[in-house]
C-alpha positions as CSV (number, residue, x, y, z in Angstrom):
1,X,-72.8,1.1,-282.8
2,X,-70.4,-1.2,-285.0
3,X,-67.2,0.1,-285.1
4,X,-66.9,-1.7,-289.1
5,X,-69.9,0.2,-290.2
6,X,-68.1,3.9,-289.4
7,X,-64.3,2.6,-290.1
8,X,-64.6,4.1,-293.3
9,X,-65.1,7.3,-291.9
10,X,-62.3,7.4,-289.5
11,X,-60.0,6.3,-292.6
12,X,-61.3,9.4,-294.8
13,X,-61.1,11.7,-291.8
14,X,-57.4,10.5,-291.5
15,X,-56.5,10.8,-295.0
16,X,-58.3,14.8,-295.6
17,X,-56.3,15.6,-292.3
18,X,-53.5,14.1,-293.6
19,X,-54.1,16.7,-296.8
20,X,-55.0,19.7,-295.1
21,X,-52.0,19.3,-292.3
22,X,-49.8,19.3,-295.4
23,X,-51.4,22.3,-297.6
24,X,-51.8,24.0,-294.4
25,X,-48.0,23.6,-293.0
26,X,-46.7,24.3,-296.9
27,X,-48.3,27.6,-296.7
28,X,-46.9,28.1,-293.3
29,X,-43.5,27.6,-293.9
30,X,-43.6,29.5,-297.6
31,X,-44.4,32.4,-295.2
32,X,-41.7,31.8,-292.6
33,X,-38.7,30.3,-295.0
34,X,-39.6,32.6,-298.8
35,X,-37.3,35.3,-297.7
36,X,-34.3,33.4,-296.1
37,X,-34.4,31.2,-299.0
38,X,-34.8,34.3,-301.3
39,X,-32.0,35.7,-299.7
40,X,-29.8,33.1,-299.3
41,X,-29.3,33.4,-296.1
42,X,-30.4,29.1,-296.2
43,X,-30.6,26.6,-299.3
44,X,-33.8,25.4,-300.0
45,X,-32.7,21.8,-298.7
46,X,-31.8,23.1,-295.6
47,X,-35.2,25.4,-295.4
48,X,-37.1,21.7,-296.0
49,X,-34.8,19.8,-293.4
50,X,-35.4,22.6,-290.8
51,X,-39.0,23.2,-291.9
52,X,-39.8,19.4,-291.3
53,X,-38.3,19.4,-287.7
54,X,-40.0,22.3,-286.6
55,X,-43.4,21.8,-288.1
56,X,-43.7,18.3,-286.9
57,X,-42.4,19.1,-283.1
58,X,-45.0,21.6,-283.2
59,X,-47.5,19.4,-284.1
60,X,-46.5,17.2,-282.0
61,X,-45.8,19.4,-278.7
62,X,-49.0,21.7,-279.3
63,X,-51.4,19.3,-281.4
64,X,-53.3,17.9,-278.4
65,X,-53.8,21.4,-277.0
66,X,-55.4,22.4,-280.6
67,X,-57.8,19.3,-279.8
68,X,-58.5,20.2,-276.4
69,X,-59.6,23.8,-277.7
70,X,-62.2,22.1,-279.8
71,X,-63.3,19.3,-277.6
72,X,-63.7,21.7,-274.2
73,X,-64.5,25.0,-275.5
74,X,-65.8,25.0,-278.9
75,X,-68.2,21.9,-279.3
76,X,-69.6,20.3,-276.2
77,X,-69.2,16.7,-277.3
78,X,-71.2,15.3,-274.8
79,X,-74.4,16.1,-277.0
80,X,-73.5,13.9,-279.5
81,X,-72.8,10.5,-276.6
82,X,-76.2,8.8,-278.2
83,X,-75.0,10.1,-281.9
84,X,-71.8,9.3,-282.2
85,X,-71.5,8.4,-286.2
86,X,-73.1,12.0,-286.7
87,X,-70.4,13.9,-285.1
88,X,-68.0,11.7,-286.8
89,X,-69.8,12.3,-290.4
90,X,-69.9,16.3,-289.8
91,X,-66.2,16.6,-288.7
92,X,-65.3,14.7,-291.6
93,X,-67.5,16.9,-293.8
94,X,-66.4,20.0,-292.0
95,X,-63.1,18.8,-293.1
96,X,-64.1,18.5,-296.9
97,X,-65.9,21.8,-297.2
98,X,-62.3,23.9,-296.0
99,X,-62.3,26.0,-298.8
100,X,-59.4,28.5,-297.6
101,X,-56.6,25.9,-296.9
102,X,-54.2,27.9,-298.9
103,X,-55.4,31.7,-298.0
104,X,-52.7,33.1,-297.1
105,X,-52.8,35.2,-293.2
């Protein structure tokens, strides 16, 4: 396999994670922050300032047990050792078809 002919699909991948990390933490912190903002118990700079810290230590503390989850006990990636550019195409389009990114919970 050619790394070149499937770079374009890491690079999408990358960017519609990038999109749905964003959308996804927006909603989150709307949720946690609406009320002490409403309130103002915090100004809305300081709800972004402490929104960005904690969001991103999060991500970065618990993100690699998220992928864990998915690469031990959801989908047995071991299938896909001979396939490799398929599991790359359907995470990417499993990525795409998220429909309830902004559902709230």
């Amino acid at each position: 396999m050619a790394m070149d002919e499937y770079l374009w699909m890491v690079i999408l991948g990358f960017i519609i994670a990038f999109i749905l990390a964003f959308s996804v933490g927006a909603n989150d912190v709307a949720n946690s922050f609406g009320t002490a903002v409403g309130s103002g118990v915090v100004t809305l700079k300081q709800a972004c300032i402490l929104a960005s810290i904690f969001e991103t230590t999060g991500s970065v503390l618990l993100g690699a047990k998220v992928g864990e989850t998915i690469r031990k006990g959801i989908i047995d990636v071991n299938l896909y050792n001979d396939t490799v550019e398929i599991l790359m195409a359907g995470e990417v389009s499993a990525m795409v078809g998220r429909d309830d990114v902004t559902a709230d919970s």
